[in-house]
ZAMARGU-4260 file (C-alpha; in steps of 0.2 Angstrom, whole numbers, plus 5000, padded with zeros to 4 digits):
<rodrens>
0) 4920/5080/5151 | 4905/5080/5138 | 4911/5068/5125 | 4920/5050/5131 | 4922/5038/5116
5) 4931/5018/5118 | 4939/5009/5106 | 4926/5004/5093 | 4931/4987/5087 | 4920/4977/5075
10) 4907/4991/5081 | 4908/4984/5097 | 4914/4996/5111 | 4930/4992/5120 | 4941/4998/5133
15) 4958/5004/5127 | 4977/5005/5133 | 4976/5023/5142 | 4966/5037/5133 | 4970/5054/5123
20) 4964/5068/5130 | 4958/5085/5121 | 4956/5101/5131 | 4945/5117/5121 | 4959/5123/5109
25) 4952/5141/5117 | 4959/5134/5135 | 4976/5128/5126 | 4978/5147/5119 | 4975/5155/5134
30) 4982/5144/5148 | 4994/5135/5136 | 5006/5127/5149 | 4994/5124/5161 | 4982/5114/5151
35) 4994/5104/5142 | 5004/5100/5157 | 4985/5095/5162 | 4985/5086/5146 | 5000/5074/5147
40) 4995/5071/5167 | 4980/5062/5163 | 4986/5055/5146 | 5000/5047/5157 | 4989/5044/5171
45) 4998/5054/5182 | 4984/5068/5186 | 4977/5071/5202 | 4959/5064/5207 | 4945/5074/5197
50) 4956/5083/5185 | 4947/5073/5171 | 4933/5083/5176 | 4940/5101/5173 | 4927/5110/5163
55) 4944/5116/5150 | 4943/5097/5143 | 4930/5093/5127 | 4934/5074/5126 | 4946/5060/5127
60) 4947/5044/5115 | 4952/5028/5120 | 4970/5022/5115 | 4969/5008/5105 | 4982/4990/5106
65) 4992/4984/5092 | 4980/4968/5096 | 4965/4977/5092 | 4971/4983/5077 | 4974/4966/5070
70) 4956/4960/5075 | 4949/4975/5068 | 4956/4970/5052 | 4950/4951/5053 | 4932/4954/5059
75) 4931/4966/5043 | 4937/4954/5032 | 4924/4942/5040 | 4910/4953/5039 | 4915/4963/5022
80) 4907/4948/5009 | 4888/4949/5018 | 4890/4966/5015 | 4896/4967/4999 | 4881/4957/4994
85) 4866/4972/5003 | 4859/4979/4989 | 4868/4996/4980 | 4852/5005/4984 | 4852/5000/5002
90) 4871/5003/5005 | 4867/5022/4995 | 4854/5023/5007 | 4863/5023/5023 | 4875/5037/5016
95) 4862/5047/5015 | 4856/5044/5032 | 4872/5048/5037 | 4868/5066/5026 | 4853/5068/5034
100) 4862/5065/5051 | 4874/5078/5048 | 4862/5091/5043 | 4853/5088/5059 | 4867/5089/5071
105) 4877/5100/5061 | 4879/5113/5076 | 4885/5100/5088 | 4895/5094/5075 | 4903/5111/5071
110) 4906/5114/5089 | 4917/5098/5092 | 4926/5105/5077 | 4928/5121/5084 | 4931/5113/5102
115) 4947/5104/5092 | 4955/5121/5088 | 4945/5123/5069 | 4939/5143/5066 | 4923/5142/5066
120) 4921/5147/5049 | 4933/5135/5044 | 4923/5122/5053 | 4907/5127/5044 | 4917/5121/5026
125) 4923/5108/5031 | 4904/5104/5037 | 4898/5108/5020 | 4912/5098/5009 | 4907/5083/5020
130) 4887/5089/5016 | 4892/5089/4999 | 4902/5071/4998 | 4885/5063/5005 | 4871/5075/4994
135) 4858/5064/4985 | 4865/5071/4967 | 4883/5064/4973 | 4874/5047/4979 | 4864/5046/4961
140) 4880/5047/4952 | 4888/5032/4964 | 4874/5023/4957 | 4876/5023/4940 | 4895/5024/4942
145) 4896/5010/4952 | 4883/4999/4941 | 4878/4999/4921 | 4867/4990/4914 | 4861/4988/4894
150) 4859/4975/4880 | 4870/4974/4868 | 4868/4960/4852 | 4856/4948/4862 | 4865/4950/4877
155) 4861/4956/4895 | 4879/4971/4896 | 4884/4975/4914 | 4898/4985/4919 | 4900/4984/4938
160) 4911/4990/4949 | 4915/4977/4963 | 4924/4982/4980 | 4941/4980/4985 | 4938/4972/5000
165) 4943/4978/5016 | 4949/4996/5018 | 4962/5006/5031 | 4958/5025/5032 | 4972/5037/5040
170) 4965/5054/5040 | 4973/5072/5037 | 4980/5078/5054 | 4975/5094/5048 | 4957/5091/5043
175) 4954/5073/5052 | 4936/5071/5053 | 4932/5080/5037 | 4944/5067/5027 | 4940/5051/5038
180) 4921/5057/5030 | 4925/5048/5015 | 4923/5031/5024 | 4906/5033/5023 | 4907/5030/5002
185) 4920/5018/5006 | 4907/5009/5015 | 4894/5012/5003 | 4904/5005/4988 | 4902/4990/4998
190) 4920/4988/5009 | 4923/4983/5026 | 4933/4999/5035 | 4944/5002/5048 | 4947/5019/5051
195) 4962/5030/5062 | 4956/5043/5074 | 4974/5051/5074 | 4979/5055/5092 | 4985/5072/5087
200) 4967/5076/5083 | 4955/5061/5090 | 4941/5069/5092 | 4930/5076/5076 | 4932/5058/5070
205) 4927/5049/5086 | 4911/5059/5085 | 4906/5056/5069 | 4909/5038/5067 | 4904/5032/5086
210) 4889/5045/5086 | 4883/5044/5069 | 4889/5032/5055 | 4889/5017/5066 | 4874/5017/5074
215) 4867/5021/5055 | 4875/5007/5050 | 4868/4995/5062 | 4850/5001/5058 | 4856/4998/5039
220) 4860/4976/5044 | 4876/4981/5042 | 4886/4962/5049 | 4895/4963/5064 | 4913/4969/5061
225) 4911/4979/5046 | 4917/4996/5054 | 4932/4997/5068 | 4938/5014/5073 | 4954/5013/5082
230) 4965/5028/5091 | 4985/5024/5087 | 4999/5032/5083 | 5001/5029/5063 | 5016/5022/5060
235) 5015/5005/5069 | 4995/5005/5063 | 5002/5006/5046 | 5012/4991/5049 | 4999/4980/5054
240) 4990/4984/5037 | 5002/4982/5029 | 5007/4965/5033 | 4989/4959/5035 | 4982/4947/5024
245) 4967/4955/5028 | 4969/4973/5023 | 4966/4978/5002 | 4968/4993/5002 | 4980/5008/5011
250) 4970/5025/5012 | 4982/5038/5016 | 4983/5055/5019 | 5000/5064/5022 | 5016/5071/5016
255) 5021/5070/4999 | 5041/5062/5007 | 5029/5051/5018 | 5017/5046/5004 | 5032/5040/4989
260) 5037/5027/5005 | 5021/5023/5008 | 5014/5020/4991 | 5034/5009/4989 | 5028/4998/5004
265) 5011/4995/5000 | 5016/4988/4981 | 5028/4977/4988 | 5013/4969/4999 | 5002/4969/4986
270) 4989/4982/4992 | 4983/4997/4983 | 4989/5014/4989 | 4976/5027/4989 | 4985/5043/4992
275) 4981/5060/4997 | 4998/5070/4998 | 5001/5088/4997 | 4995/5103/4986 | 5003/5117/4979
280) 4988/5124/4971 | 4991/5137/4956 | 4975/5151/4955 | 4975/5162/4936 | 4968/5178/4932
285) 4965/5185/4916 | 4966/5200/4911 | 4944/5202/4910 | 4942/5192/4926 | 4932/5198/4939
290) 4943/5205/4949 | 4936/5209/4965 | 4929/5189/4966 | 4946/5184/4959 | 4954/5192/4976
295) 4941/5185/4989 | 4945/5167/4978 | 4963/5172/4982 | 4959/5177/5001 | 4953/5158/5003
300) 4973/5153/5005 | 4971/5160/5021 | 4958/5147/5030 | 4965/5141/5043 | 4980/5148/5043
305) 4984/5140/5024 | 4986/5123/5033 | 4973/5116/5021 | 4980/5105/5005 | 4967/5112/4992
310) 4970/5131/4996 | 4976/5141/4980 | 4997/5144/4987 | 5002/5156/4972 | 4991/5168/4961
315) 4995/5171/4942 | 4992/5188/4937 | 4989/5198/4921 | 5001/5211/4919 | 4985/5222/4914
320) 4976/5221/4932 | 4989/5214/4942 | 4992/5231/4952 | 4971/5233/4954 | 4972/5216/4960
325) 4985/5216/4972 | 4978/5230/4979 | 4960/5222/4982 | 4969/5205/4990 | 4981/5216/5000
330) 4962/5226/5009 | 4955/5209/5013 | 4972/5198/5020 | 4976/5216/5031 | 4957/5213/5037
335) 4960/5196/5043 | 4958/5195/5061 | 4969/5185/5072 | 4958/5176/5088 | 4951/5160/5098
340) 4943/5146/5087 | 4923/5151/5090 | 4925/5170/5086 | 4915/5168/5069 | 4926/5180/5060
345) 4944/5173/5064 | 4948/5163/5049 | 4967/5159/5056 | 4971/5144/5068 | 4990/5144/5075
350) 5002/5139/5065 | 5012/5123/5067 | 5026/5125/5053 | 5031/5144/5061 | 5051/5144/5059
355) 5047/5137/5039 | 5036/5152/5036 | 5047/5163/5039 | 5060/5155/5031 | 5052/5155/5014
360) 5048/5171/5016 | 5063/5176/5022 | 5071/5169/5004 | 5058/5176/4994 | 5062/5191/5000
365) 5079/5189/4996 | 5077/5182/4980 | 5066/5201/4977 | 5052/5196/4982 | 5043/5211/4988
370) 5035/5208/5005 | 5017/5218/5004 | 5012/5213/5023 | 5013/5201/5037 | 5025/5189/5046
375) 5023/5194/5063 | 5021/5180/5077 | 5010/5185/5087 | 4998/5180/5102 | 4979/5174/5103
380) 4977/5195/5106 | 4986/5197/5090 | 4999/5204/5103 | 5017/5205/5095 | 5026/5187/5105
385) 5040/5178/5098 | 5034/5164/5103 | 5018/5166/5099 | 5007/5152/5088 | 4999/5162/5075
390) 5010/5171/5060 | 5001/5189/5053 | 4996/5182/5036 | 5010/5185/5023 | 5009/5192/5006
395) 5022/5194/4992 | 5024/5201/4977 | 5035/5192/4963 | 5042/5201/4947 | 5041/5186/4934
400) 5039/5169/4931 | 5057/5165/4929 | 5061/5172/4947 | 5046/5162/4954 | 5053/5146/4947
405) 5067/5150/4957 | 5056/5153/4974 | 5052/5140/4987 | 5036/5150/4993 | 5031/5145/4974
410) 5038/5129/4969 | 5034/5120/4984 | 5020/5119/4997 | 5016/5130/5007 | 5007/5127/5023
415) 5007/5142/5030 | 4997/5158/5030 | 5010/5163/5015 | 5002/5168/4997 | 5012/5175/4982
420) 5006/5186/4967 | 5017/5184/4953 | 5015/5194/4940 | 5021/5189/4922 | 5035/5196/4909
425) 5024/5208/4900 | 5021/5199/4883 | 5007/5197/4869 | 4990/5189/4876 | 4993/5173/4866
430) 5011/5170/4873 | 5007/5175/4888 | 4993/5163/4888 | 5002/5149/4881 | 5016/5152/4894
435) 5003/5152/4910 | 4998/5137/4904 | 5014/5129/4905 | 5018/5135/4919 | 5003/5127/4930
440) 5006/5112/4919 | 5023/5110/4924 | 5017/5110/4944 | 5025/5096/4953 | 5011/5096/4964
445) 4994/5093/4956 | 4979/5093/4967 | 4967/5110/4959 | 4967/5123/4951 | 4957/5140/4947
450) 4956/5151/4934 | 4946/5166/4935 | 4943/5174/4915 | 4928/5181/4905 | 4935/5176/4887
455) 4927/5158/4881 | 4941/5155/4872 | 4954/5158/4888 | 4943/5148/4897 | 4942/5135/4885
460) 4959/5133/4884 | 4963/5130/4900 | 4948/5116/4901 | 4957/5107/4888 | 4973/5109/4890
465) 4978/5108/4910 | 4981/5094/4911 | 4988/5095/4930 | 4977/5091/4944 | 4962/5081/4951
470) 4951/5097/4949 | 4949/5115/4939 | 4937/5127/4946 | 4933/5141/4935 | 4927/5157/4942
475) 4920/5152/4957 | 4928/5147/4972 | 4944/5138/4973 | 4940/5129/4991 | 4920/5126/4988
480) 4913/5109/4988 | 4901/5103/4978 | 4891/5087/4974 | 4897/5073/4964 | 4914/5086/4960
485) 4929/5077/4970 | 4935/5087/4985 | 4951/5079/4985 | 4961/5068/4973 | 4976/5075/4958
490) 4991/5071/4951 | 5011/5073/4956 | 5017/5074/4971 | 4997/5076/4977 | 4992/5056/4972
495) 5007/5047/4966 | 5008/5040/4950 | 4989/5032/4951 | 4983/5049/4956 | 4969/5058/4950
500) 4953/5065/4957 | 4947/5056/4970 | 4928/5049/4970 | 4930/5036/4986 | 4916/5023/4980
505) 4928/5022/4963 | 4944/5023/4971 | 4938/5007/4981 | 4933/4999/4970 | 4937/4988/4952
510) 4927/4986/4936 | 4921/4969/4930 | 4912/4967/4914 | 4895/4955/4915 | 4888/4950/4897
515) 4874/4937/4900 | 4866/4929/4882 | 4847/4929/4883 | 4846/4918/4872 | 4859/4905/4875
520) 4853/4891/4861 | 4854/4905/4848 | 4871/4902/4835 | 4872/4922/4836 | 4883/4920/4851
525) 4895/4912/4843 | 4895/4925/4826 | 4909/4938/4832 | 4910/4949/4818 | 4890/4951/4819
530) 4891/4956/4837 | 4905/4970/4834 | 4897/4977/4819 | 4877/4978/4827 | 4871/4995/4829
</rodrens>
């Protein structure tokens, strides 16, 4: 197999307990029982002589021990102050090494991806989000986010924000090596990381942190032990941080049930939970929007299958334009193709919540939702199979937004190729406005939103008065990356009640205030009243 990656402890290489094994996602569609009978055989040990050699495997990951995940925790905690004392500029530097990195190996990069069962479009975005989280304009605002500096009254004013310490990072299962990429401004902030390849989806991760970020690091001076990257199952890796004296911070991504417990657990051991939970994410269009750009915003829901937090999972429409919009949304979801991973126009991956799909839609339906297309399973061929891993993409109509109040496909999330249009009770443009407003106000869930809208006024509004969310796009796209903007991060049920948008070098981090008097003999010091009131 091409890619074999060890237990990376204290940047050290080490054997492990056994190994995960990942065949092409292409292979597991199209010889599914053989390849994962293939799978468990060697994950067990149990396989023949040579089958680790079978040209249908991409890579295996060491299993990590439940010992070397407490070491990993107590080399970082050793190595974390040296590091915290290398220069900002020097620590920015090596993210954008790792930036640089990326750019040059993005083609390898995106076929691990792809080799791990991401369409290769989808693959390409998660490429560019990471791109994005390292670009030199996102590094230049770490640097003046993470140190100030001015004089105030005689005095030398720093505001400086100082890390946490030692930092556990649990990835998205559903976008693993995209989210373990914010270790790299975890790092930077000047933490000590240990970081989960989960063993549902080892291998993005393994790559980028065993191929790129820790040799970078090493050519940075980074101290012996600052990085581990271990392979375990999450629950009992979570257990060890969370009764180690040596872990600071908890860095989790998962379900919003999951996430409440976890975020319980880590204040009662005194660690700060840094959550990534679910999304239910609204997209609004006016009645002057754009509308043809509005529906391929829409369109994005259906990346990977919806299995992706940050995807818009309901539409507010205008009255005015909903039927023109429906329309254009219906052409381009009826369009998307249904195929293997590395065809560059499949947009869809299977589906692992496929008896929930059609459940909520099911209920939508009978609640009066008006199914407009899909909910078919079907077969790599887009062959008709009930037991078949990809779901034809779904679209629903919804008369009102008391009904959709009422709807599971709208009031929770969705993730699954499932996207509603609910259109508004008719009603004057400023009651209307006022109750769209609300109504992505009053979200449970609260990771983005996107409004798509020509009138400054209806643009401003929502600016100032969504309140919701870690993030509001406003025509453009509702999945783009960009630099310095958070790519993840919000309110709700999305980040718990410490939620908001999530920058990792601040989430990581605390502020101190440093005021130094330059002139320590002087009796200004100690004139109080003078030093408030000083221009």
């Amino acid at each position: 197999m091409r890619y074999s990656y060890p237990v990376l402890l204290g940047g050290e290489p080490r054997p492990g307990d056994g190994w995960y094994h990942w065949p092409h996602a292409t292979a597991q569609l199209r010889e599914t029982y053989d390849v994962m009978k293939l799978k468990a055989q060697l994950d067990f040990g149990r396989a023949p002589e040579g089958a680790a050699e079978d040209p249908r495997l991409a890579g295996r990951v060491a299993r990590s021990t439940p010992e070397q995940a407490k070491a990993a925790l107590a080399l970082a905690r050793e190595a974390q102050p040296a590091w915290a004392r290398v220069p900002l500029a020097r620590r920015l530097a090596f993210a954008e090494a790792v930036h640089r990195e990326l750019l040059a190996r993005a083609e390898e990069f995106t076929e691990v991806l792809v080799a791990e069962g991401h369409p290769l479009t989808v693959a390409r975005w998660e490429l560019a989000s990471m791109l994005s989280a390292t670009h030199p304009q996102s590094l230049r605002h770490a640097r003046q986010a993470l140190h100030w500096e001015g004089e105030q009254s005689g005095r030398r004013i720093r505001l400086v924000r100082k890390p946490d310490g030692v930092v556990g990072l649990n990835p998205a299962l559903n976008a693993a090596a995209l989210t373990s990429l914010f270790g790299v401004m975890v790092l930077a902030a000047g933490n000590a990381l240990v970081v989960n390849a989960p063993s549902a989806a080892p291998l993005g991760v393994a790559f980028l942190y065993q191929e790129i970020i820790a040799p970078l690091l090493a050519e940075f001076g980074a101290p012996p032990g600052l990085l581990s990257m271990l392979a375990s199952p999450t629950r009992p890796l979570l257990t060890s941080w969370l009764e180690s004296a040596d872990c600071d911070d908890v860095f989790w991504f998962g379900s919003a049930d999951n996430g409440a417990k976890v975020a319980k657990s880590c204040l009662e051991n005194g660690k700060k939970p840094i959550l990534e939970l679910s999304g239910n994410d609204a997209l609004v269009v006016w009645r002057d929007a754009d509308l043809p750009q509005a529906a391929r915003a829409a369109a994005e829901r259906y990346h990977a299958s919806g299995q992706l937090c940050l995807s818009p999972k309901f539409t507010l429409v205008h009255p005015a334009v909903a039927q023109e919009f429906t329309e254009l949304l219906l052409r381009q979801v009826a369009a998307l193709r249904i195929g293997p991973p590395g065809d560059p126009e499949v947009l869809l991956s299977p589906v692992v919540k496929r008896a929930q799909c059609l459940d909520v839609m099911a209920d939508a339906v009978e609640q009066g939702a008006q199914l407009l297309c899909g909910g078919t399973l079907v077969d790599v061929d887009d062959v008709a199979n009930p037991r078949g891993p990809f779901v034809r993409p779904v679209l629903l109509r919804v008369h009102g937004l008391t009904q959709a109040r009422r709807m599971r496909a709208v009031r929770e999330e969705t993730f699954f190729p499932l996207m509603c249009v609910v259109v508004p009770e008719p009603a004057p443009d400023e009651d209307l406005l006022e109750k769209l407003i609300a109504f992505v106000n009053d979200n449970r869930y609260g990771l983005r939103n996107s409004l798509w809208a020509r009138d400054p006024r209806v643009i401003e509004r929502f600016a100032d008065e969504v309140v919701n969310g870690g993030l509001l796009r406003v025509n453009d796209s509702h999945i783009g990356p960009l630099p310095v903007l958070p790519l993840i991060g919000g309110t709700g049920l999305t980040g718990g009640v410490f939620g908001e948008g999530n920058l990792a070098y601040l989430r990581t981090t605390r502020l101190q205030g440093i005021s130094q008097a330059l002139d320590p003999s002087g009796p200004e010091i100690f004139d109080h009243l003078a030093a408030a009131t000083a221009p």
